[in-house]
C-alpha positions as a printed NumPy array, in Angstrom:
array([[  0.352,  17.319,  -6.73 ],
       [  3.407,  15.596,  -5.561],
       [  1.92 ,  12.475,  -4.248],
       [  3.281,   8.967,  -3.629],
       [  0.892,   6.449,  -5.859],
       [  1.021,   3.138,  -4.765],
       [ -0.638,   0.317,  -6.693],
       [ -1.491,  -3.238,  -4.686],
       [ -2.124,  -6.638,  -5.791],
       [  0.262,  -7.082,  -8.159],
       [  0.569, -10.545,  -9.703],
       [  1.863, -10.678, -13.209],
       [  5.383,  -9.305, -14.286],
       [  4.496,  -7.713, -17.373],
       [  1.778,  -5.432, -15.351],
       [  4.153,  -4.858, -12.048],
       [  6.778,  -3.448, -14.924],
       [  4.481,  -1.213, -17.127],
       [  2.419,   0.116, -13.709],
       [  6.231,   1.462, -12.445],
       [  7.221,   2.435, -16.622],
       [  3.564,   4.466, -16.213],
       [  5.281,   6.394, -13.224],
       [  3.232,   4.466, -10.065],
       [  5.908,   5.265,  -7.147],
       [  5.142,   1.996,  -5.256],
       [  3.789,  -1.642,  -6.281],
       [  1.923,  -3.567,  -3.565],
       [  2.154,  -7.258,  -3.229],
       [ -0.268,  -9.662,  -0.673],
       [  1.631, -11.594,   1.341],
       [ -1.586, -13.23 ,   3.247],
       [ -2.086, -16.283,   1.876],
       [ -6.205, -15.864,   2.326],
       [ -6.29 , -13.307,  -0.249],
       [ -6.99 , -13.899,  -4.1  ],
       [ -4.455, -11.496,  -4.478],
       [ -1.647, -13.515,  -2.994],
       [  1.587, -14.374,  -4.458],
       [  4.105, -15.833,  -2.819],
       [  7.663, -14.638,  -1.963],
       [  9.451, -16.315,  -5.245],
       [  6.321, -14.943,  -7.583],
       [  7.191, -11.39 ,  -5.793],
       [ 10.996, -11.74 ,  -6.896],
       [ 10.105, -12.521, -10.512],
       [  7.913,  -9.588, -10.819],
       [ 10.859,  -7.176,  -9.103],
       [ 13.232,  -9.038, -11.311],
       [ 11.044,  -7.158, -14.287],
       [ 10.455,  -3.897, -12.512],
       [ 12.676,  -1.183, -14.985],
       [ 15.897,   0.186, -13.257],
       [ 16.943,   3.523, -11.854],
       [ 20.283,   4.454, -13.967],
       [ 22.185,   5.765, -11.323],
       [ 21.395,   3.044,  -8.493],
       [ 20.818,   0.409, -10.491],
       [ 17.724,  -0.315,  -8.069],
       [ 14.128,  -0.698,  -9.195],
       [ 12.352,   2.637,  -9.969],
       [  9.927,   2.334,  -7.518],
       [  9.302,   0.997,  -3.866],
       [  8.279,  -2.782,  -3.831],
       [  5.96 ,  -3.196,  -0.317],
       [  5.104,  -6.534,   0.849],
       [  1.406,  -6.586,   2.76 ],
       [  0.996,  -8.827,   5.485],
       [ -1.654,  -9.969,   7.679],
       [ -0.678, -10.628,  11.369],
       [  1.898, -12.936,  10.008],
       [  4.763, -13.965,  12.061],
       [  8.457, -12.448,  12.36 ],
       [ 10.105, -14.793,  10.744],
       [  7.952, -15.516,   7.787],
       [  7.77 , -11.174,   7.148],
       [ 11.761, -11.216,   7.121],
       [ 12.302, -14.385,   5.267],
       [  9.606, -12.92 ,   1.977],
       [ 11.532,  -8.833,   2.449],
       [ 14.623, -11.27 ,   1.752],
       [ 13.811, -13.241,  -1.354],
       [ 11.347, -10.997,  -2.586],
       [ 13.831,  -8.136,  -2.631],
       [ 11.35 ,  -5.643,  -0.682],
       [ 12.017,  -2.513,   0.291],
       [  8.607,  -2.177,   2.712],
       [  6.207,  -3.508,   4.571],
       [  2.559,  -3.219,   5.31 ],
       [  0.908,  -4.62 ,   8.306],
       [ -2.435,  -4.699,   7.416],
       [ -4.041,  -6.797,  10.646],
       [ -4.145,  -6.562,  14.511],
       [ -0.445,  -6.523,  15.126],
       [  0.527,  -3.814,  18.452],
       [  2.913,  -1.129,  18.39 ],
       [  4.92 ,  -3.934,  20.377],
       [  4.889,  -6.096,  17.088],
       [  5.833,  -3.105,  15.158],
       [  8.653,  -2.346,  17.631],
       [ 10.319,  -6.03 ,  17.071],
       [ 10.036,  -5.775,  13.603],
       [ 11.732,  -2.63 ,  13.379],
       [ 14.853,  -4.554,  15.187],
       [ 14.775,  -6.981,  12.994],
       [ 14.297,  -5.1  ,   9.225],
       [ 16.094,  -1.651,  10.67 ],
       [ 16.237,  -0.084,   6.727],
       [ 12.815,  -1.161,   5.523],
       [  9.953,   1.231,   5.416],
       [  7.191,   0.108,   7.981],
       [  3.46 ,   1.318,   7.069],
       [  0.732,   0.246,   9.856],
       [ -2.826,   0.252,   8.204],
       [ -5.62 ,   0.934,  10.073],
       [ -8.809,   0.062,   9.232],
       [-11.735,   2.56 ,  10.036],
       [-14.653,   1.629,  11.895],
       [-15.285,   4.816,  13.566],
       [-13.97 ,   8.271,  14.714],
       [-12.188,   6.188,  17.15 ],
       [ -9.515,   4.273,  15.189],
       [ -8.087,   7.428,  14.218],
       [ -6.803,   7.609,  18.192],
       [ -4.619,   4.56 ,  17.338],
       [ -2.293,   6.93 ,  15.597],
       [ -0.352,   7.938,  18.447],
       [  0.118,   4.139,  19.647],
       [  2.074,   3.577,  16.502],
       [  3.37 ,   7.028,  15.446],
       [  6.548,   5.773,  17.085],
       [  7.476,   2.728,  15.765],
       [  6.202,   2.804,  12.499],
       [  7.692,   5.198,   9.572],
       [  3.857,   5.394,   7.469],
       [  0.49 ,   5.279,   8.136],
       [ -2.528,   3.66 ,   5.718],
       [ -6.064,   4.528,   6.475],
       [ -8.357,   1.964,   4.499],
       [-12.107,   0.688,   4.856],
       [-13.09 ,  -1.536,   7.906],
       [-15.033,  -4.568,   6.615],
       [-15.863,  -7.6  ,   9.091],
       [-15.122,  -9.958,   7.25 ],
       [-11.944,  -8.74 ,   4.163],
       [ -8.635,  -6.979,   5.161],
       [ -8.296,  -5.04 ,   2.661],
       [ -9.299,  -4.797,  -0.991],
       [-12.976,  -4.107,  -0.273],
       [-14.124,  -1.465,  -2.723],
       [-15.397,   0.484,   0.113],
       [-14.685,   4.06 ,   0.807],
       [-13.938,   6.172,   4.164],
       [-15.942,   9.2  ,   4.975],
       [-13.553,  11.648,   3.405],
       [-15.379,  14.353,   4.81 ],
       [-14.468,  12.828,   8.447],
       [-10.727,  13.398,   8.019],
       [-10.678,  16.54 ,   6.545],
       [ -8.786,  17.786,   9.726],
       [ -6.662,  14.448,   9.936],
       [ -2.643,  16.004,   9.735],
       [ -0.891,  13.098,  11.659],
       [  2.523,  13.82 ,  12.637],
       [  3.907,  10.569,  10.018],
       [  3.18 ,  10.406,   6.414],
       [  0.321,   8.609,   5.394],
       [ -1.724,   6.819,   2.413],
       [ -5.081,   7.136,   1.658],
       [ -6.593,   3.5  ,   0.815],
       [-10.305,   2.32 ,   0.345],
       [-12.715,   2.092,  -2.596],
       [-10.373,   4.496,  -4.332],
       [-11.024,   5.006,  -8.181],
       [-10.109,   7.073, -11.401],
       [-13.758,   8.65 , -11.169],
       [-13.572,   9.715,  -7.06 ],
       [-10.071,  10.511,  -6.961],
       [-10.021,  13.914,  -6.96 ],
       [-13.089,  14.152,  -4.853],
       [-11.322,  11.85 ,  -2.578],
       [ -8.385,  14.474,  -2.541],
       [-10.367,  17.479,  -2.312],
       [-11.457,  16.611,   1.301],
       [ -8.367,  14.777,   2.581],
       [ -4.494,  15.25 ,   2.96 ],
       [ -2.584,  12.464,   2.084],
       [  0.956,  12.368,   1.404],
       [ -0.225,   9.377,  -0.544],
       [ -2.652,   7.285,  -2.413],
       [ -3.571,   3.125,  -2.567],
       [ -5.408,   1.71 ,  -4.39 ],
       [ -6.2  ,  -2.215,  -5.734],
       [ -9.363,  -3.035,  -6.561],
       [-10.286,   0.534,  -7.884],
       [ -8.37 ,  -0.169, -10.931],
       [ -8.734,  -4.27 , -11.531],
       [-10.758,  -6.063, -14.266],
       [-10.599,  -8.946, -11.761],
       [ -8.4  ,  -9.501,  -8.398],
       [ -4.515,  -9.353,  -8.952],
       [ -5.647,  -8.433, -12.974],
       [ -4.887,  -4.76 , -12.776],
       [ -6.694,  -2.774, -15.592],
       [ -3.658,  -0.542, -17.309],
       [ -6.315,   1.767, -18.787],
       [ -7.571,   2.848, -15.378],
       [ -4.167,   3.576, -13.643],
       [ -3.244,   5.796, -16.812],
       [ -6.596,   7.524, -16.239],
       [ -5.337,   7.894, -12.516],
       [ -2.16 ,   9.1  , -13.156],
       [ -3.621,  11.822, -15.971],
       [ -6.099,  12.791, -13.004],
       [ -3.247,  13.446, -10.875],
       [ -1.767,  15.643, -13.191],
       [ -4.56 ,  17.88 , -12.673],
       [ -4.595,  18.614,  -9.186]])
């Protein structure tokens, strides 16, 4: 299954570098500065710094996507700069209007818009932001956490969800419901964070190999 496999809340270089070596196709790093994930801009940079290298480009191996939190303009362009990111996640409240500046401003960065699912009727956001964004996340809705929340969606509820952008899958995603997970949705791609921690921003290396050899199944 030819699936993009993103891994967030990275926080340590030696795990950001094995997770990509172990053939995860993006690393996600918390920009909000609320989360216990968070690492800021110059932590980011060290942990790209270690990612391995493609041969040809000379680039990192995988895509490096910075989530933010209704955070301003300038602060999302100054960490894509020094943290040497190649996407970015809004994972708040920001409008297709916020997602249209943005795009002016970071023209060749990758754009995902999360949205978090409270009911049947989030999924009628999508054509707000088809537009302006390049990829769509669908994760959990909790009250009171953006993201990170161990909770799943009702697969079963998007079984007929084909949006007309790419998309990730997020939310209480795991080694052991994975291919459940993908047996009732259509992602063009997976998130996951907490799914696969021994504690937040600690990533358990065991798990994502046992995710990875699951994927190999499908």
């Amino acid at each position: 299954m030819n699936l993009r496999v993103k891994i967030c809340g990275i926080t340590q270089p030696h795990q950001g570098r094995a997770i990509a070596q172990m053939g995860a196709s993006m690393l996600g790093f918390i920009c909000a500065p609320t989360s216990p994930r968070y690492v800021t801009p110059e932590q980011i940079a060290n942990i790209v710094a270690a990612l391995p290298q493609h041969p040809d480009t000379g680039q990192p191996s995988c895509d490096r996507v910075g989530v933010f939190v209704d955070a301003d303009i300038d602060m999302i362009c100054r960490t894509v700069a020094i943290a040497h990111l190649n996407g970015v996640q809004l994972h708040g409240q920001e409008s297709p209007e916020f997602c249209w500046q943005l795009r002016q401003y970071l023209p060749a960065i990758e754009l995902i818009k999360a949205l978090r699912v409270h009911s049947s009727a989030t999924l009628n956001l999508v054509e707000h932001y088809q537009h302006c964004v390049d990829t769509l996340l669908l994760d959990a809705y909790d009250p009171n956490l953006a993201g990170g929340t161990g909770k799943t969606l009702n697969w079963h509820s998007l079984q007929a969800f084909h949006p007309p952008r790419p998309w990730l899958l997020a939310g209480g995603l795991t080694p052991d419901n994975i291919r459940e997970a993908l047996t009732q949705t259509h992602p063009t791609g997976i998130d996951l964070s907490s799914g696969v921690e021994v504690a937040p921003g600690i990533k358990d290396l065991r798990k994502v190999g046992q995710l990875l050899a699951q994927l190999e199944t499908l």
